[in-house]
C-alpha positions as CSV (number, residue, x, y, z in Angstrom):
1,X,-26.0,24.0,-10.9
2,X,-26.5,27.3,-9.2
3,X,-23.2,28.6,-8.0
4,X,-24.5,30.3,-5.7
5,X,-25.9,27.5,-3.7
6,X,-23.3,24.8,-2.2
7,X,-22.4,21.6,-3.7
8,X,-18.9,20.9,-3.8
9,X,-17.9,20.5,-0.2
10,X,-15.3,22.8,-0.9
11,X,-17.5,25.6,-1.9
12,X,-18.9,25.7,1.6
13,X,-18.3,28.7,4.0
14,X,-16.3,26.9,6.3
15,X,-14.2,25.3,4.0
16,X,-11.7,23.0,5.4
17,X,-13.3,23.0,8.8
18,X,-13.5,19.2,8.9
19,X,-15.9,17.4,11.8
20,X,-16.8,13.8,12.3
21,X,-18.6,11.6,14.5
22,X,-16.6,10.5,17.1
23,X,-18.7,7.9,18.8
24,X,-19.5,6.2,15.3
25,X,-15.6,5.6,14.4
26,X,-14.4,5.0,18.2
27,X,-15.0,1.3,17.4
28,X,-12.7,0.8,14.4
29,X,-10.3,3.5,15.3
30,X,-9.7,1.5,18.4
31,X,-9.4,-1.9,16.3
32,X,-6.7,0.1,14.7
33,X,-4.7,1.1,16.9
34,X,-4.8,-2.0,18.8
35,X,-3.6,-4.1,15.6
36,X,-1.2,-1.5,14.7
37,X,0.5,-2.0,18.2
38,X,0.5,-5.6,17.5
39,X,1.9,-5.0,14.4
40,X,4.6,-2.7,15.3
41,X,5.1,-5.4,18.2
42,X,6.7,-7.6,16.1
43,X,8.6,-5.6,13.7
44,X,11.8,-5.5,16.4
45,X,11.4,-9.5,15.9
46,X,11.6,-9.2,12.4
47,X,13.5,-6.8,11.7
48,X,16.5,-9.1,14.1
49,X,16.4,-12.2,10.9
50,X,16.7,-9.2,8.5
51,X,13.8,-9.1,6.8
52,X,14.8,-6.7,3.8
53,X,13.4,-8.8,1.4
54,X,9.6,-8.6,3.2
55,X,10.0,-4.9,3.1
56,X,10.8,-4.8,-0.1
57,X,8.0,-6.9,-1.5
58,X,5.7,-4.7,1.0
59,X,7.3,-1.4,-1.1
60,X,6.9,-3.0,-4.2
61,X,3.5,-3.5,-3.6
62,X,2.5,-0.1,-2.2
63,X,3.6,1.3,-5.9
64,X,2.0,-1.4,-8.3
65,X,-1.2,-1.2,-6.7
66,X,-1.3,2.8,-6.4
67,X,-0.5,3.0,-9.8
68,X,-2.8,0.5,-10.7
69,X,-6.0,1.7,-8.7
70,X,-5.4,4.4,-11.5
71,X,-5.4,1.9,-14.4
72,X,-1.8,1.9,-15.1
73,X,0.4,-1.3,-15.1
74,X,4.1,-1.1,-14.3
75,X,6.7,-2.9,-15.5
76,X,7.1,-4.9,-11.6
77,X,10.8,-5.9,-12.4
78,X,11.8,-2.6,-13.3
79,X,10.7,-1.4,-10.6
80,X,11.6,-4.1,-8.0
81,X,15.5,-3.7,-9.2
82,X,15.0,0.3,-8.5
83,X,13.8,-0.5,-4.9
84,X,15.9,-3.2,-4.3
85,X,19.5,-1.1,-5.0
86,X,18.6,1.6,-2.8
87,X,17.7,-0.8,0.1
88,X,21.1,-2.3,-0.5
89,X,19.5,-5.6,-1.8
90,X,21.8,-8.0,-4.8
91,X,18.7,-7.9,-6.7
92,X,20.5,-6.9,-10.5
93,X,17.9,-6.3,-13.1
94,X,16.3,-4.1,-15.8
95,X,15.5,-0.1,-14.3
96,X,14.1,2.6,-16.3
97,X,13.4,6.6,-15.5
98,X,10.2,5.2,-14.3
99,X,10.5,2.7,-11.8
100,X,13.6,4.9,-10.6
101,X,11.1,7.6,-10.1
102,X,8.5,5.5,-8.2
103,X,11.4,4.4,-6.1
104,X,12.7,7.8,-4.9
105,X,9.3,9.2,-4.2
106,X,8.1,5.7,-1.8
107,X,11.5,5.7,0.0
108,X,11.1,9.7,0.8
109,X,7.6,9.5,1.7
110,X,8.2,6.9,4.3
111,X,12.4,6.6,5.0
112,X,11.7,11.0,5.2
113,X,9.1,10.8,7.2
114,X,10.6,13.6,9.8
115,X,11.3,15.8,7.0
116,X,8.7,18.6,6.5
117,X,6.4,19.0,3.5
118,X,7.0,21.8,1.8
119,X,5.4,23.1,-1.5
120,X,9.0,22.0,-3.2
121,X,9.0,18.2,-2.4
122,X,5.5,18.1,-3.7
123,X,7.2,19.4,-6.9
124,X,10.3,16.9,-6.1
125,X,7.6,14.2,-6.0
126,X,5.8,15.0,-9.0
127,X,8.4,15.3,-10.8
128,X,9.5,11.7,-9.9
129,X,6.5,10.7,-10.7
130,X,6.5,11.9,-14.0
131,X,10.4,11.9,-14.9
132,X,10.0,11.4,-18.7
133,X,8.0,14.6,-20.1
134,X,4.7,12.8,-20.6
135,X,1.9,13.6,-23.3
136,X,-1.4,13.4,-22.9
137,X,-3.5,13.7,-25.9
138,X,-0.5,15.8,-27.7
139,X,-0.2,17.9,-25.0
140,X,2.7,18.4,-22.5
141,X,2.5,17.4,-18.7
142,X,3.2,20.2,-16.4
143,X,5.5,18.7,-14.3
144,X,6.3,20.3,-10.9
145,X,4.1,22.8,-10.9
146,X,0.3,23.3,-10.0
147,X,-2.8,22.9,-12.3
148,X,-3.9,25.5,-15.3
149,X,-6.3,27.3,-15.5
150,X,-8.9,25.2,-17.1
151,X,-11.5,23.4,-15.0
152,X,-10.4,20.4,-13.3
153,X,-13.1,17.7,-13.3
154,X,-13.8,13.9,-13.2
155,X,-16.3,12.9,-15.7
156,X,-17.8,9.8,-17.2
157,X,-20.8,8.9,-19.5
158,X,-22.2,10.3,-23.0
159,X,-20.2,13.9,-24.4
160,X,-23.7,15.5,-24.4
161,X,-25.0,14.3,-21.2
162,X,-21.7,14.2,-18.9
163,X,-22.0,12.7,-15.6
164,X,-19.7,15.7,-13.2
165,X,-18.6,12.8,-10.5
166,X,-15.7,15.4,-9.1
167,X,-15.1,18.9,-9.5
168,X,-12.0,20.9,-8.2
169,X,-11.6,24.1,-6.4
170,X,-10.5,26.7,-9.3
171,X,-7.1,27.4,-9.8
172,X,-6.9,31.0,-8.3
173,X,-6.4,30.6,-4.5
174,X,-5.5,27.1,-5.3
175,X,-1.7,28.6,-4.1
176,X,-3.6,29.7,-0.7
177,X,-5.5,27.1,0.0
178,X,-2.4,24.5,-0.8
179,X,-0.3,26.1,2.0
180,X,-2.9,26.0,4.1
181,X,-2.6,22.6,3.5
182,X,0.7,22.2,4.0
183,X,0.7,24.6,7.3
184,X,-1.8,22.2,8.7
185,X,-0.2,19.1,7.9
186,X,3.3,20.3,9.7
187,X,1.2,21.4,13.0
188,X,-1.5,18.4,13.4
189,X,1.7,16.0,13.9
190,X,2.1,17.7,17.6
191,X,-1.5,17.6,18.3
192,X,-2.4,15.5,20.8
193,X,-5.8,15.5,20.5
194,X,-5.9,14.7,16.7
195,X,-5.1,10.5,16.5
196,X,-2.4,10.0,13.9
197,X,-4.5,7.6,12.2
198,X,-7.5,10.2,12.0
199,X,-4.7,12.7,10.4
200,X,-3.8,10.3,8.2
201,X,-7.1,10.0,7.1
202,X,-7.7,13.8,6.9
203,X,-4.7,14.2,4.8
204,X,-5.6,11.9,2.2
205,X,-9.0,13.7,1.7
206,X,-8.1,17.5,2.0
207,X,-5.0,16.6,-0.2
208,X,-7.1,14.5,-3.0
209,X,-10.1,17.2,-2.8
210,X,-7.7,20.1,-3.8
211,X,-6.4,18.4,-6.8
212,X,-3.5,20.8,-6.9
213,X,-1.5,19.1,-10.1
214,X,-2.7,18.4,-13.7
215,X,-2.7,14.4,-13.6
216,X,-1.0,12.2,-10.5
217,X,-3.1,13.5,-7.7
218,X,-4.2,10.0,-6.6
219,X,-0.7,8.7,-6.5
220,X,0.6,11.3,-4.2
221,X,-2.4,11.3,-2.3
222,X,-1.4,8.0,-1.2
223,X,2.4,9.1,-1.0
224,X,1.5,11.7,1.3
225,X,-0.9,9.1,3.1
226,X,2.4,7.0,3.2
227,X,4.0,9.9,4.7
228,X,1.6,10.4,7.3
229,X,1.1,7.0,8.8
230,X,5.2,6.6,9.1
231,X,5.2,10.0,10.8
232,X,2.5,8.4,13.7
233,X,4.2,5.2,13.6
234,X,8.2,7.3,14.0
235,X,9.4,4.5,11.4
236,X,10.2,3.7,8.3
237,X,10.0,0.0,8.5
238,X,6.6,-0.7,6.1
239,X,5.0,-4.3,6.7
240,X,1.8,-3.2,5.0
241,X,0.6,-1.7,1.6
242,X,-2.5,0.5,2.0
243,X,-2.6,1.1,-1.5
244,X,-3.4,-2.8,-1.9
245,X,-6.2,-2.5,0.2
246,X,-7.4,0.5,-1.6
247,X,-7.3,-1.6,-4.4
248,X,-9.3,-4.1,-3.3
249,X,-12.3,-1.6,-3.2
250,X,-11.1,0.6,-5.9
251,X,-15.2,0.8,-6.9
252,X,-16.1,1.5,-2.9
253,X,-12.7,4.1,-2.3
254,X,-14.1,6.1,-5.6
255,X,-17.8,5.8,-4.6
256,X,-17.1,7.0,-0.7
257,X,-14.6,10.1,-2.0
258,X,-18.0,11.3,-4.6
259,X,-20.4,11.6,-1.7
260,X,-17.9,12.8,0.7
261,X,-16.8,15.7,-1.2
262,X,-20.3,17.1,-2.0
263,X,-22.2,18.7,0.7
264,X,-21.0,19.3,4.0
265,X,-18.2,18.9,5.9
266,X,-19.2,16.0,8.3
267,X,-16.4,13.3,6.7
268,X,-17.6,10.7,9.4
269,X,-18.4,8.4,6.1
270,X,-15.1,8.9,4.3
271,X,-12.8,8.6,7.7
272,X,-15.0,4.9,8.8
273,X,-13.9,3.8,5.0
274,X,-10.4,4.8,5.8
275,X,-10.1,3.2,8.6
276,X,-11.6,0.3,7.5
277,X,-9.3,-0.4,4.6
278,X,-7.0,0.6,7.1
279,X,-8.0,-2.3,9.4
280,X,-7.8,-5.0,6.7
281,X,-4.7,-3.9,5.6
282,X,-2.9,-4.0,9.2
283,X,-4.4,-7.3,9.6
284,X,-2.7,-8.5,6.4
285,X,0.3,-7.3,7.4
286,X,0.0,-9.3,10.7
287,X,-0.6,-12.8,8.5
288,X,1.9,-12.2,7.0
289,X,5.0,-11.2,9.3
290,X,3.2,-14.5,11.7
291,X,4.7,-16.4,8.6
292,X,8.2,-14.9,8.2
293,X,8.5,-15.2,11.9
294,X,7.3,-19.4,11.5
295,X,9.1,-19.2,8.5
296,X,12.5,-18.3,10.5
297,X,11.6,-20.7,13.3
298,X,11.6,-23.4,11.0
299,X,14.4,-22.9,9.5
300,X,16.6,-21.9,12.6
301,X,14.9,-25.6,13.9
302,X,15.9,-27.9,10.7
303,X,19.4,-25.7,9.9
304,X,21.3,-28.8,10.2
305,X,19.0,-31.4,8.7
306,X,20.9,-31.8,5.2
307,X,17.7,-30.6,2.9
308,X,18.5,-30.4,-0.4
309,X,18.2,-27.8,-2.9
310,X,15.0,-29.2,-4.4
311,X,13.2,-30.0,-0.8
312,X,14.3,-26.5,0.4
313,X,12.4,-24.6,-2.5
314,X,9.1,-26.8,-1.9
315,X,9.4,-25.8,2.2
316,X,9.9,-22.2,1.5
317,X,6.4,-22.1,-1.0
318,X,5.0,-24.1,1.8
319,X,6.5,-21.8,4.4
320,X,5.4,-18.7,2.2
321,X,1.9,-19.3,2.3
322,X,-0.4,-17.1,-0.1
323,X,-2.5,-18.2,-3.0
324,X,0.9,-19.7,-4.6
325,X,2.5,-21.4,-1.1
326,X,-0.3,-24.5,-1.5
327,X,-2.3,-23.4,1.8
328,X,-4.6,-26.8,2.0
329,X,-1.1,-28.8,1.8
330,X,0.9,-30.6,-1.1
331,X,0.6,-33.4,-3.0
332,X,3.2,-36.1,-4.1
333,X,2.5,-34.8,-7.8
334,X,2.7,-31.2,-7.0
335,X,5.8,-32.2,-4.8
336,X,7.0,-33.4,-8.1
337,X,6.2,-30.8,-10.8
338,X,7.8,-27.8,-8.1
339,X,11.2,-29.6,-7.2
340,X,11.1,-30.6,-11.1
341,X,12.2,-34.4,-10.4
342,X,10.9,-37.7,-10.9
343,X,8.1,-39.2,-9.5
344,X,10.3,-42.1,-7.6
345,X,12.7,-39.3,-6.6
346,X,9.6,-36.7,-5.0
347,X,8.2,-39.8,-2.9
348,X,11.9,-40.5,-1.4
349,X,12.1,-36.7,-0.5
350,X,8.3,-36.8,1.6
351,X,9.4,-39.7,3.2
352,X,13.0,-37.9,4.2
353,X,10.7,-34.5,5.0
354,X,8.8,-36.9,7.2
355,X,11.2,-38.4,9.1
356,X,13.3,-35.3,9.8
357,X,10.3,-33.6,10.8
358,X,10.0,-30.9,8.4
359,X,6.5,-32.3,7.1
360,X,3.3,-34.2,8.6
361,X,0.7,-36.0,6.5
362,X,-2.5,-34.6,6.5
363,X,-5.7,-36.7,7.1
364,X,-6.7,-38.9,4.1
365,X,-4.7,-41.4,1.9
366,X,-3.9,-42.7,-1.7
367,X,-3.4,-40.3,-4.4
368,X,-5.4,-37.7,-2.0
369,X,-2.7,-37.7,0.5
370,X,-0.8,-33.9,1.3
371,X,1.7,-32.6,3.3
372,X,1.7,-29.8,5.3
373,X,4.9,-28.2,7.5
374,X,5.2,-29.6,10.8
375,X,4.7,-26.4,13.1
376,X,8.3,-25.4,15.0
């Protein structure tokens, strides 16, 4: 490659002069705002039937799935008990150095969000995210503290024939161009002609494209994201995990983020995908928050109806919903093997669920026949 010739977007003359097509992102950027409105709508609603435990699920997700769009699994327990005791949630359980890390660095990125970024919570954060003196390959993480020296690329394919898919600005000026950074970041969140959501995109690829630290770029990329979003939002309260949503294109997010960052600096591409996975996870957020609101209805509606311990657990993975809450209804059989009673015993509790209400048969009959909940 001739160095003297642009590739790297970064390597460009007007380096980090960002510009985008308005008119080609007015569409989705307007989606999003409109279902983050809706979204932030509700949360007074459910934040009144204290809905710690959805925030805390939301949280929990953010982390799994930002570690694991990297290809690391987390011990989920660990790191549900670590969340759950600083939110003031009786959730006792296993923590580690870890999952207490992970914790600290979600709650400051979004319960801080009118803090400033400085250059020294970016080392506070990395060093949360790495608490335990990793080794890689024999070698010693530098924790809290920027890159090396040595060439900092993403590479894949054959040792003789590599395939370069990312390459780095160099480390000298990396101290520059990371204040710069930082400078920006701290001034766009009074610029009223900048949409937070647009920043928050911006962010995420300026931050990601300097690739200031040896190893856990990614994960504070989306920290900082995190950070970002909360700041245009002026909340902590998270209902959605964009990380999730991330993951659910990890191939497409990694694909976008190649082409965006060689060439020029028209981002248009990168900022539509961002808002995108954006989009889809707002409107997930909105499923969701519809069903803890139902979910209260209900239960604020059939308070006094005697339920038992057994019928109670079966209404609430009804009432849940999600790939585990039985969304085309339930059975007598399935009835039977959730409660975990008899077969005599999980036909007398439909027929109770019936009559009090709580439960409506669904069309069809015999051994076919489900039950859904009886909408408040």
């Amino acid at each position: 490659m001739d160095s003297t010739v642009p590739f790297w977007i970064w390597q460009q003359a007007d380096w980090p002069r960002f510009h985008w097509n308005d008119q080609h992102l007015a569409a989705l950027l307007r989606d999003c705002v409109e279902t983050q409105g809706q979204l932030l709508g509700r949360t007074g609603a459910v934040a009144a039937i204290d809905a710690g435990d959805d925030i805390l699920d939301t949280l929990l997700q953010n982390i799994v799935t930002s570690s694991a769009i990297e290809g690391e699994r987390l011990n989920v327990e660990s790191v549900r008990s670590s969340l759950a005791r600083r939110l003031g949630i009786n959730e006792p359980g296993p923590t580690s150095a870890r999952s207490e890390g992970l914790a600290e660095l979600m709650l400051d990125a979004t319960g801080g969000y009118d803090r400033p970024l400085g250059l020294q919570r970016l080392f506070t954060w990395h060093h949360w995210l790495f608490p335990e003196d990793p080794n890689l390959l024999g070698q010693t993480l530098p924790v809290g503290e920027l890159r090396d020296e040595a060439p900092m690329q993403v590479v894949s394919g054959r040792t003789d024939k590599p395939r370069v898919h990312f390459e780095a600005p160099p480390r000298a000026g990396l101290e520059t161009q990371l204040q710069d950074f930082l400078e920006w970041f701290e001034a766009s969140r009074g610029d009223n002609q900048l949409d937070p959501l647009l920043r928050a995109g911006i962010a995420h690829f300026w931050f990601v494209t300097l690739h200031p630290f040896a190893d856990g770029n990614g994960r504070l990329t989306r920290a900082l994201t995190d950070l970002a979003l909360a700041q245009g939002e002026q909340q902590a309260i998270r209902f959605y995990a964009m990380s999730a949503s991330i993951l659910d294109d990890r191939a497409g997010y990694y694909e976008v983020l190649e082409r965006s960052q060689k060439g020029g600096l028209d981002i248009t591409e990168w900022l539509a995908w961002f808002l995108l996975t954006l989009l889809h996870s707002l409107e997930q957020a909105l499923l969701r928050i519809d069903r803890v609101l139902a979910k209260a209805r209900f239960w604020q509606t059939h308070r006094d109806d005697g339920l038992t311990p057994e019928q109670a657990k079966v209404l609430n993975r009804l009432l849940d919903g999600g790939p585990k809450g039985f969304e085309d209804g339930i059975s007598a059989s399935q009835y039977q093997a959730v409660a975990k009673v008899s077969k005599a015993t999980a036909t007398r509790h439909l027929a109770d669920l019936l009559a009090k209400g709580c439960l409506l048969r669904l069309p069809g009959g015999g051994r076919s026949t489900r039950y859904a909940i009886q909408p408040a």
